[in-house]
N, C-alpha and C positions, 0 to 999 in steps of 0.2 A: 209817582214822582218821576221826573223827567231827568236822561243821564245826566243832561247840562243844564243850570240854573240859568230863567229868563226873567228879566221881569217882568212883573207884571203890566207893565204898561208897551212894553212892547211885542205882548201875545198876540194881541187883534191884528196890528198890522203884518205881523209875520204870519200868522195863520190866514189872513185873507191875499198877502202874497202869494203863497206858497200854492195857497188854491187854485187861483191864476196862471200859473206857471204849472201847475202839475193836469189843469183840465188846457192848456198851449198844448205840453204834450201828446197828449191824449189825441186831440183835433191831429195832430203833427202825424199820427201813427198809421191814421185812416188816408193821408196823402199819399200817391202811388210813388214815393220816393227810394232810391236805390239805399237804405243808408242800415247797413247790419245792427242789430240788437237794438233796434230804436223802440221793441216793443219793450225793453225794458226800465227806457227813460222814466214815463211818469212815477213807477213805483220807484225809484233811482230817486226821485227828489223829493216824494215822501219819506220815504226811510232814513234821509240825513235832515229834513226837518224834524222828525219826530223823537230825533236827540234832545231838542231844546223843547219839544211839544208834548211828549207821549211817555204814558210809564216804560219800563225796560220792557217790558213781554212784547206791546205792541211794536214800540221799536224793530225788534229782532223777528217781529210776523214780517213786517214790512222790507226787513230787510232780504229774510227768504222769501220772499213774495216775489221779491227783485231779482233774486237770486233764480227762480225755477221761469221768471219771462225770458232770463236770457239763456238758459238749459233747453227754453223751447225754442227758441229763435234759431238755437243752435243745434237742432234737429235731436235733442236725447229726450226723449219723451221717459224716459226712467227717471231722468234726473230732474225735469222738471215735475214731475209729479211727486220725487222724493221732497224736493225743498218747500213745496206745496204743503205736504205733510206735516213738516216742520214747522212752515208759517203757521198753521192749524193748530198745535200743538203749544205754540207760544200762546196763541190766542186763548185757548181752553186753559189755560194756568191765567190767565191776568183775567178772564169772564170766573173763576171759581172764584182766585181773589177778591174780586170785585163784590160779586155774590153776597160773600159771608162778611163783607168790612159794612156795605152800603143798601145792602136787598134784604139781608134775611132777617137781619136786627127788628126791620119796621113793616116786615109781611106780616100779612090778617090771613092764616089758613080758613080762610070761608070758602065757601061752595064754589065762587064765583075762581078763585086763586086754582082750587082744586083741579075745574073742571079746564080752565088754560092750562093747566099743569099737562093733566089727561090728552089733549088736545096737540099739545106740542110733543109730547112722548110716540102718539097715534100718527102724525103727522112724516115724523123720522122714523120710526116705523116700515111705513110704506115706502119711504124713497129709499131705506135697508132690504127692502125685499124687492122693490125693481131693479137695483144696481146687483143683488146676489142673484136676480134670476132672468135678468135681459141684457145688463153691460156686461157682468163679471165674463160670463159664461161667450162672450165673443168675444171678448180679448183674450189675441193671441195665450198660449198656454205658457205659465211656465212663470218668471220674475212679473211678468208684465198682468198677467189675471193674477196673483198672487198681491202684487202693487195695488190692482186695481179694488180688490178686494179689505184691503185694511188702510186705503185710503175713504172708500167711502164710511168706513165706521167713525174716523176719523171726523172728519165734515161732519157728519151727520151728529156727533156730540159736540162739538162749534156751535151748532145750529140751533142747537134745544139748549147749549148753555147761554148763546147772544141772549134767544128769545124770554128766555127768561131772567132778564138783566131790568125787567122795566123800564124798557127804552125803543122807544121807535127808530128812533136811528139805527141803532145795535141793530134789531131785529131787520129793519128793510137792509140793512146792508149784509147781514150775513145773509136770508135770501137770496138777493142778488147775487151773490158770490157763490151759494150752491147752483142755483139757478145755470149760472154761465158754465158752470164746471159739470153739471149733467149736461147741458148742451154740447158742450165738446167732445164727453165720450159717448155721449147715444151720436154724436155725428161720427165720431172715429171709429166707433166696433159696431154700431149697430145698424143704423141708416144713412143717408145723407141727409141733410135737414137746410131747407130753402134758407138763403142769407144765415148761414151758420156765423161765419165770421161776424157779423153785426151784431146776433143774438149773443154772442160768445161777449167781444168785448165791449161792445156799452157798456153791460150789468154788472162787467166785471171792473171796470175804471170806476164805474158812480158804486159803487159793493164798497168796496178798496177806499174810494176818498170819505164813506159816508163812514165806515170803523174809523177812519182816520181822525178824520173832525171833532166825532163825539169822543175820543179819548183825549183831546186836547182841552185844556182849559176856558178854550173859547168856547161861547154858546154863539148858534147861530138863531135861536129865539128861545122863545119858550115851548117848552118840550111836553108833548103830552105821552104822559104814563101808560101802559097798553092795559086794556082791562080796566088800571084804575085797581089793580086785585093788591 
């Protein structure tokens, strides 16, 4: 439920506004322009849509979300990774939520459920064991490998609880959002990685608007189920 009551008749146009206005910013960010914390704008106008759009949890992802673009813009990479954290954190309470109100009631433990199960556990897994034994271990010593370290466990339960939400949107956008976010610290502790900046925030603006959309009441069509499990 969303903090502010909308009606129903005026969700489609507010969420296909909002859309518009938040992929303006986005385009606005990649313009070589002079203008401080503008990386924080897009998530800045989702996060006060999503008062009249999105349950509480997501809300307050979005709004630390907003919260650690402008920690980064502003040179504290602690702190942006802190509200980061955070943002993940809300997420992973409204995805168990979700889980057990709208997933678990109508899941078929069969083979098929099991083995996506197995698969996404396998999956986080691996990107647990390259962040403890290629990113953690180059970041600097000390708050910042310490941060880096029980950020990625973080994320990485985000990841396996979107994926398992039954939901394509969920899943492609938490993707995306781990995605952009191993790209910024294999670029920042480990190598430099060709168009870093590009690979960072596309995945991370379409990551961001796609949990967005699908917690809102609007459907942007019909949705297929992953597996089908």
């Amino acid at each position: 439920m969303a903090i502010i009551n909308l009606k129903n008749e005026h969700v489609k146009p507010f969420a296909l506004g909002i859309t518009g206005l938040f992929f303006c910013l986005a385009g606005f960010y990649f313009i070589p322009v002079g203008m401080p914390h503008k990386i924080a704008l897009p998530l800045i106008a989702l996060a006060f849509a999503a008062l009249w759009l999105c349950p509480w949890q997501m809300c307050l992802a979005l709004f630390c979300s907003a919260a650690g673009d402008f920690m980064g813009s502003a040179g504290s990479f602690v702190g942006q990774m802190g509200f980061f954290a955070l943002a993940h954190v809300w997420m992973i309470w409204f995805f168990v939520v979700r889980y057990f109100e709208k997933v678990e009631r109508d899941r078929r433990l069969s083979g098929k459920a099991k083995g996506y199960t197995a698969m996404i556990l396998l999956c986080a897994g691996v990107l647990l064991i390259v962040a403890f034994t290629r990113v953690a271990p180059s970041a600097p010593a000390g708050i910042v490998r310490i941060g880096v370290s029980v950020y990625a466990v973080i994320i990485c339960a985000m990841l396996v609880l979107a994926l398992l939400q039954r939901s394509s949107l969920y899943a492609l956008g938490a993707v995306l959002f781990v995605f952009s976010d191993f790209i910024l610290a294999w670029n920042m502790f480990v190598g430099k990685i060709p168009h870093a900046g590009l690979l960072i925030m596309i995945p991370y603006f379409i990551g961001q608007w796609l949990l967005f959309i699908r917690s809102t009441p609007f459907r942007v069509g019909p949705e297929m189920r992953l597996m089908r499990f």
